[in-house]
Backbone bond lengths (Angstrom), bond angles and torsions (degrees), N, CA, C in turn:
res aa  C-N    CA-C-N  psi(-1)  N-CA   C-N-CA  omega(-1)  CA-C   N-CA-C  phi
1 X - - - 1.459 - - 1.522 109.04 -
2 X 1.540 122.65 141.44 0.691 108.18 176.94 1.800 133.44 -88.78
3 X 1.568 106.85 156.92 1.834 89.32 -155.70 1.231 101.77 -65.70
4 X 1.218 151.70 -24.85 1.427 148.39 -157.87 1.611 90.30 -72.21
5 X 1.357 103.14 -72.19 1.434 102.41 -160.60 1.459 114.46 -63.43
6 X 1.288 123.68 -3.22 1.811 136.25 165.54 1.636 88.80 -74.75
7 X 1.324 129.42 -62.84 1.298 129.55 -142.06 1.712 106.71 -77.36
8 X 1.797 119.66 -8.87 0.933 122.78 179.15 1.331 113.41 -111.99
9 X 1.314 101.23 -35.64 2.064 101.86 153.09 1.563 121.55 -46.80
10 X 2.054 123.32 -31.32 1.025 107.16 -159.34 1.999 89.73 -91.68
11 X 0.832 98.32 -19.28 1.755 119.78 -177.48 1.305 95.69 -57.55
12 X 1.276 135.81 -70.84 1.333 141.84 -179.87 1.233 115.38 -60.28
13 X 1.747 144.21 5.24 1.135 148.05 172.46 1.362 95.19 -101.70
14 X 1.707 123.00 -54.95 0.915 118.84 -167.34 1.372 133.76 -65.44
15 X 1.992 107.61 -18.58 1.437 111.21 146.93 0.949 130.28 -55.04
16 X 1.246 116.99 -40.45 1.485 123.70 -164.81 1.942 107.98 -67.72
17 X 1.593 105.75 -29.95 1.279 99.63 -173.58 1.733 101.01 -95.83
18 X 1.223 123.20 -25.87 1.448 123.69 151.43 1.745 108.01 -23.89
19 X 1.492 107.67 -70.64 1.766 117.02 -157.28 1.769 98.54 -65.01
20 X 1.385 102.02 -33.53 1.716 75.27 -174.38 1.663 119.94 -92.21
21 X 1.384 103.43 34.50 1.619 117.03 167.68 1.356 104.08 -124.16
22 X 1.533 116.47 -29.15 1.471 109.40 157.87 2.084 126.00 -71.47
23 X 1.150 97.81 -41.52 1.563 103.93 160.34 1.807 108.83 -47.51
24 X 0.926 111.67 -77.25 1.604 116.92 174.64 1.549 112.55 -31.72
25 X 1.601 108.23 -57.84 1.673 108.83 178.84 1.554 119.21 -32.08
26 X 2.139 93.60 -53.00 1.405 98.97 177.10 1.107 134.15 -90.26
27 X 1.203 105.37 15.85 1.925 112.76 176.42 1.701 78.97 -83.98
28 X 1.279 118.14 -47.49 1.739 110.55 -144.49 1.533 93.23 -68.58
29 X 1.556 114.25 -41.03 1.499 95.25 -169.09 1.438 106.27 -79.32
30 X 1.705 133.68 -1.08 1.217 118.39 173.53 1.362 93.44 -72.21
31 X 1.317 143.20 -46.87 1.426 130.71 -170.32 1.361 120.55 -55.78
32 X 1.088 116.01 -25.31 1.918 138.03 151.29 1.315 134.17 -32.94
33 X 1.587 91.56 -24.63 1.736 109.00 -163.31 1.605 109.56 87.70
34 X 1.170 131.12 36.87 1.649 128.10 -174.71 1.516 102.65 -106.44
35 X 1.096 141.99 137.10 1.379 149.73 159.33 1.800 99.57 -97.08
36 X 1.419 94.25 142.81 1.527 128.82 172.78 1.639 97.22 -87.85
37 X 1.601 109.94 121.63 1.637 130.96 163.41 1.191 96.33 -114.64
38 X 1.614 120.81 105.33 0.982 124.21 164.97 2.191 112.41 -117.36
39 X 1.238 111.61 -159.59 1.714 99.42 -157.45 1.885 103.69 -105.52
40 X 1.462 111.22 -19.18 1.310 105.75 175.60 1.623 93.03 -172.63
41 X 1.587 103.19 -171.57 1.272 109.28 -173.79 1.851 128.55 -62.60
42 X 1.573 98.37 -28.05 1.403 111.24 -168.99 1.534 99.78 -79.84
43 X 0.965 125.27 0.59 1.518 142.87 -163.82 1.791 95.71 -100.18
44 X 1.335 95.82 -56.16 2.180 89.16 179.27 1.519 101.26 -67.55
45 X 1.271 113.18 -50.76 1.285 115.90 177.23 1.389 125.11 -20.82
46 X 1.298 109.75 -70.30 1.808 124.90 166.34 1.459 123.90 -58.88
47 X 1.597 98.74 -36.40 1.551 97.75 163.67 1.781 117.43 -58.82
48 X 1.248 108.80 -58.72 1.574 117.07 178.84 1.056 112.58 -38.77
49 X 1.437 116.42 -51.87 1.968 126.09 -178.28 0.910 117.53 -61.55
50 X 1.428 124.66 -35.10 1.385 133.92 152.15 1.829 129.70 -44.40
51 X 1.498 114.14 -19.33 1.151 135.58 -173.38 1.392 108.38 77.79
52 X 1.338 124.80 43.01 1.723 132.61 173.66 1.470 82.63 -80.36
53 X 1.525 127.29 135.11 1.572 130.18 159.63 1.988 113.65 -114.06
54 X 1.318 105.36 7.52 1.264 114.04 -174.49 1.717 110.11 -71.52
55 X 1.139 108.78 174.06 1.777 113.16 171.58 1.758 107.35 -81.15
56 X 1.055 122.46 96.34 1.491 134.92 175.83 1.512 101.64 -96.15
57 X 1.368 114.01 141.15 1.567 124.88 -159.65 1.493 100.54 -144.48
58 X 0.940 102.93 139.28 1.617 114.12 171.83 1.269 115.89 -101.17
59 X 1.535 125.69 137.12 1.370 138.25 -175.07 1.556 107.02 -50.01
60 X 1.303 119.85 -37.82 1.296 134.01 -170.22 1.242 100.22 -69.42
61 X 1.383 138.22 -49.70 1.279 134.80 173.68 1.348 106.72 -75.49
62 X 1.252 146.12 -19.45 1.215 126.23 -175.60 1.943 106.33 -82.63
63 X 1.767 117.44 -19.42 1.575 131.45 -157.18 2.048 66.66 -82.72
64 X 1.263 112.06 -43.27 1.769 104.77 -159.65 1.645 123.69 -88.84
65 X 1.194 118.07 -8.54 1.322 157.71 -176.17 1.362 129.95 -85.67
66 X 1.650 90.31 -73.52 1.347 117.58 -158.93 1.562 122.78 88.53
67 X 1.415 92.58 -162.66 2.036 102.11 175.18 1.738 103.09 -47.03
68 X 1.747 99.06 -51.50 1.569 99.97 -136.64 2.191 101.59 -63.78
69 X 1.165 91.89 0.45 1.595 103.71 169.80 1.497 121.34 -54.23
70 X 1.010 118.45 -5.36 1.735 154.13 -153.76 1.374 103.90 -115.06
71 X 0.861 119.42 -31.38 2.254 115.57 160.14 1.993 87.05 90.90
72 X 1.275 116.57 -19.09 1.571 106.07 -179.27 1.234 96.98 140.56
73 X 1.507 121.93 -33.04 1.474 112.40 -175.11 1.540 128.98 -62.78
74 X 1.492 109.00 130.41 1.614 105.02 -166.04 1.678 110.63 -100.97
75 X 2.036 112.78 24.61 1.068 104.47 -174.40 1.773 100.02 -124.39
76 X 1.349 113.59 117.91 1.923 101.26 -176.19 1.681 93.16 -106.82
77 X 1.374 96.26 152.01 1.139 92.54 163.54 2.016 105.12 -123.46
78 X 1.032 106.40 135.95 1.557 106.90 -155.16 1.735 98.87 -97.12
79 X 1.227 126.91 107.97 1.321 146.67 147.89 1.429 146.66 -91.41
80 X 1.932 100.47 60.32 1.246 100.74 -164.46 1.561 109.90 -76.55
81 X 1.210 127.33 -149.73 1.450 143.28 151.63 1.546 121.28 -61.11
82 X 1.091 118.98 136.87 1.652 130.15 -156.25 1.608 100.49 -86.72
83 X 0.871 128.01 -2.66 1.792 129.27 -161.73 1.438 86.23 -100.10
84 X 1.290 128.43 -171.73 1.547 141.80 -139.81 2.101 93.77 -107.47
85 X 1.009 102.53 -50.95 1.432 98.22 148.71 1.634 153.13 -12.17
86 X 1.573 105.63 -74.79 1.077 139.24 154.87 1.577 113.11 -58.66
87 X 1.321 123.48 -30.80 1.736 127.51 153.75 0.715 115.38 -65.96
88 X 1.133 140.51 -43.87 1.395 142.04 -167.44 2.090 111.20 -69.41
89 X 1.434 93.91 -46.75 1.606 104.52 170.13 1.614 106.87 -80.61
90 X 0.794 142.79 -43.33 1.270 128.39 -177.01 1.134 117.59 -56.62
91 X 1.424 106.71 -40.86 1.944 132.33 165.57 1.973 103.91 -35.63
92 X 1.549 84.91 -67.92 1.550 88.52 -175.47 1.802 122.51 -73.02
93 X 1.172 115.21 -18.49 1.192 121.19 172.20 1.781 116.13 -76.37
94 X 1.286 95.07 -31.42 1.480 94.64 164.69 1.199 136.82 -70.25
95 X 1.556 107.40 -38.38 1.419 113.48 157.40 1.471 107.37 -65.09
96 X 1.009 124.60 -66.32 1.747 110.55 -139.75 1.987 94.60 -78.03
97 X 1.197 120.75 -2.93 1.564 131.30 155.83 1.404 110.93 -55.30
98 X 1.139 106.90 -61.91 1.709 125.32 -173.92 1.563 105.63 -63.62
99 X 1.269 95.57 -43.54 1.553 97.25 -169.49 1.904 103.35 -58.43
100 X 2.052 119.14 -51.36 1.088 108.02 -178.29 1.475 117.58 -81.64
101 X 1.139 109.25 25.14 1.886 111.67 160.38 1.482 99.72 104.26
102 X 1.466 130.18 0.69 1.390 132.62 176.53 1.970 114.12 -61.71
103 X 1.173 107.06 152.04 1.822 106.95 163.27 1.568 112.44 -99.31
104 X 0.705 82.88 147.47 2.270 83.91 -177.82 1.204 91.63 -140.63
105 X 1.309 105.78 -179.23 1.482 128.32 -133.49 1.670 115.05 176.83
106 X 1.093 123.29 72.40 1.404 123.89 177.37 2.349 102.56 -98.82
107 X 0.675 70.24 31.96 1.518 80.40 168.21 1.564 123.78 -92.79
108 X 1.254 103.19 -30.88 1.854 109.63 171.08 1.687 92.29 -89.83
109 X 1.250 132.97 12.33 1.825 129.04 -178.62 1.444 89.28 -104.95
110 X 0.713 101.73 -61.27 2.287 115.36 -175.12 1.410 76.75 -52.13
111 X 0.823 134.16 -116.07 1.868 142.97 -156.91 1.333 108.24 -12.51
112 X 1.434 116.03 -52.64 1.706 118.02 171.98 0.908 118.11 -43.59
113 X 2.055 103.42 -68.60 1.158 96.06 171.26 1.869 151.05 -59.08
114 X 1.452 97.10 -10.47 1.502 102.50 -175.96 1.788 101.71 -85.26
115 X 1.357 112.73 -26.22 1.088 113.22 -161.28 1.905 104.74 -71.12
116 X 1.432 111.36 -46.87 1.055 147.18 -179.69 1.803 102.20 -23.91
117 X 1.613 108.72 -54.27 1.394 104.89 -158.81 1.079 130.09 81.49
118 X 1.613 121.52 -8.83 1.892 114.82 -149.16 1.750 98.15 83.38
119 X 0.856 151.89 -0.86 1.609 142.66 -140.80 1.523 77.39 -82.99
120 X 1.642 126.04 -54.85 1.429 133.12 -166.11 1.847 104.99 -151.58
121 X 1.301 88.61 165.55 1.655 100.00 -162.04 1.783 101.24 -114.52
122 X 1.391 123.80 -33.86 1.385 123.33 -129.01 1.789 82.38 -140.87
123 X 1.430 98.48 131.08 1.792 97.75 -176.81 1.489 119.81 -64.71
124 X 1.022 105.29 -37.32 1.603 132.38 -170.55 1.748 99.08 -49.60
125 X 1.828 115.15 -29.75 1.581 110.06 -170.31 1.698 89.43 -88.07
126 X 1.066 133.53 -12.64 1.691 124.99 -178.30 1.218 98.15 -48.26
127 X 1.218 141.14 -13.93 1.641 145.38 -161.24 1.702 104.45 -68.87
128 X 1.362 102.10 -27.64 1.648 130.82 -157.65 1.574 87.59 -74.93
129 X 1.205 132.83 -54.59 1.354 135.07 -174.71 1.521 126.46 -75.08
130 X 1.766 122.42 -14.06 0.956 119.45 175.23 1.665 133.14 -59.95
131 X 1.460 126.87 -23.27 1.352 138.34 117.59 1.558 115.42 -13.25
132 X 1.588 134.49 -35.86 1.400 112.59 -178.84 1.526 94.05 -115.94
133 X 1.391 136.62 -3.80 1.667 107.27 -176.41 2.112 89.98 -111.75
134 X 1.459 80.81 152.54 1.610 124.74 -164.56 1.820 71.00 -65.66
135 X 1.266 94.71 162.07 1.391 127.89 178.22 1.952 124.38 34.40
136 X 1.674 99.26 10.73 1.897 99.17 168.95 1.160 105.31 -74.63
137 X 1.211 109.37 -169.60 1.476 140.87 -169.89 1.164 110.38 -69.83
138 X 1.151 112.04 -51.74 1.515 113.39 -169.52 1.654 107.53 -98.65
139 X 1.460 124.35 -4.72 1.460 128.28 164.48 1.402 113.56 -28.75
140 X 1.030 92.98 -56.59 2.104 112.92 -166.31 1.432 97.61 -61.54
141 X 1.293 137.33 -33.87 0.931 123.88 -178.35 1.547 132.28 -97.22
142 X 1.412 99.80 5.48 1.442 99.16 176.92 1.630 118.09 -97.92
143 X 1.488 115.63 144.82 1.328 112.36 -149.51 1.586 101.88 -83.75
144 X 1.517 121.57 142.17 1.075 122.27 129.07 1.700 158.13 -21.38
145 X 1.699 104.29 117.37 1.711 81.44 -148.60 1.675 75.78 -85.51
């Protein structure tokens, strides 16, 4: 076999067992009172499949919304997209969060991203891993060897 493609197979397990201690993190801090800022819909989507059960919000609803999109909670933790992009909004969501009296939290974004490798850039592909963590959506359905 070749080592690259061993060395990116073992890489790609090791996300996968990474996310379902990061999934868990954010169930616990949704039980905390933390809301999920994530960048659009396909973004909760992958979170959910993942077994995230917290309030995850899209920027788009918050520009159409506002705060009160947030169920009451005054703690976000902001999980945009890892590419230069997704900095840039997290940047601004943090400020203008902070600014209306909110706590943020790009600390579960740094963690993604370090964990990540480059493996993926954009939240919406985490969908790809729900097949390896214990208790997502799509767990139940993958077969038994």
């Amino acid at each position: 076999m070749n080592k690259s493609l061993h060395r990116n197979e073992k890489r790609y397990e090791e996300f996968g067992e990474f996310l379902e201690g990061f999934i868990t993190d954010l169930n616990n801090s949704s039980e905390d009172g933390w809301s999920i800022l994530v960048e659009g819909p396909r973004d909760v989507r992958a979170l959910k499949e993942l077994g995230c059960v917290g309030n995850v919000v899209t920027a788009s609803l918050v520009v159409r919304k506002g705060n009160a999109i947030f169920d009451g909670d005054r703690k976000i933790i902001i999980l945009t997209d890892l590419d230069r992009e997704g900095g840039v909004l997290a940047s601004r969501y943090t400020k203008r969060l902070a600014h209306d009296g909110f706590k943020t939290s790009l600390l579960e974004r740094k963690r993604l991203k370090k964990a990540s490798h480059g493996v993926f850039r954009h939240i919406e592909n985490l969908s790809r891993f729900a097949e390896t963590v214990p208790g997502s959506h799509l767990e139940a359905a993958r077969p038994n060897p």
